[in-house]
Steps between C-alpha positions, in 0.01 A plus 500: 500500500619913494689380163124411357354757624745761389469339119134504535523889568768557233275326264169652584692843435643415180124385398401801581769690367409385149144510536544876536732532185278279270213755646351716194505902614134620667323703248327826632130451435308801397178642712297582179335851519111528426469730141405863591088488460353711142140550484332528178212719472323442177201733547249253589276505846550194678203317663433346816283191555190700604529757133562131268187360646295777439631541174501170349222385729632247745519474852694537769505240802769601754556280816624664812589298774559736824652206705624121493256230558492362865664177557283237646484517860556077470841597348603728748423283840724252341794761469455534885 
């Protein structure tokens, strides 16, 4: 049995062994770098929601929520 055992060892290192040399190399990956911001004025104003409805005549609808809906309270005694 240690005659087995020793092969299986010698074996499982020369798998390994040329696993390792058949290995390509690790390529270095580049962390690409976010391009340095330019701003382009060209003169013009620029409007807000509020100035383009007045001036093309539209209107504005604007939906502020200050908080989530409540659950159901039926939802929460189940949780407990």
């Amino acid at each position: 049995m240690a005659t087995s055992s020793h092969d299986l060892a010698k074996i499982g290192m020369e798998a390994f062994a040329l696993l390792k040399e058949n290995q390509p190399p690790q390529v270095k990956h580049v962390t690409p770098r976010q391009a340095p911001l330019h701003h382009h004025h060209n003169g013009r104003e620029v409007l807000d929601c509020y100035q383009a409805a007045k001036k093309f005549g539209g209107v504005v609808i604007v939906e502020h929520r200050a908080k989530r809906m409540p659950a159901p309270q039926t939802a929460i005694r189940k949780l407990f």
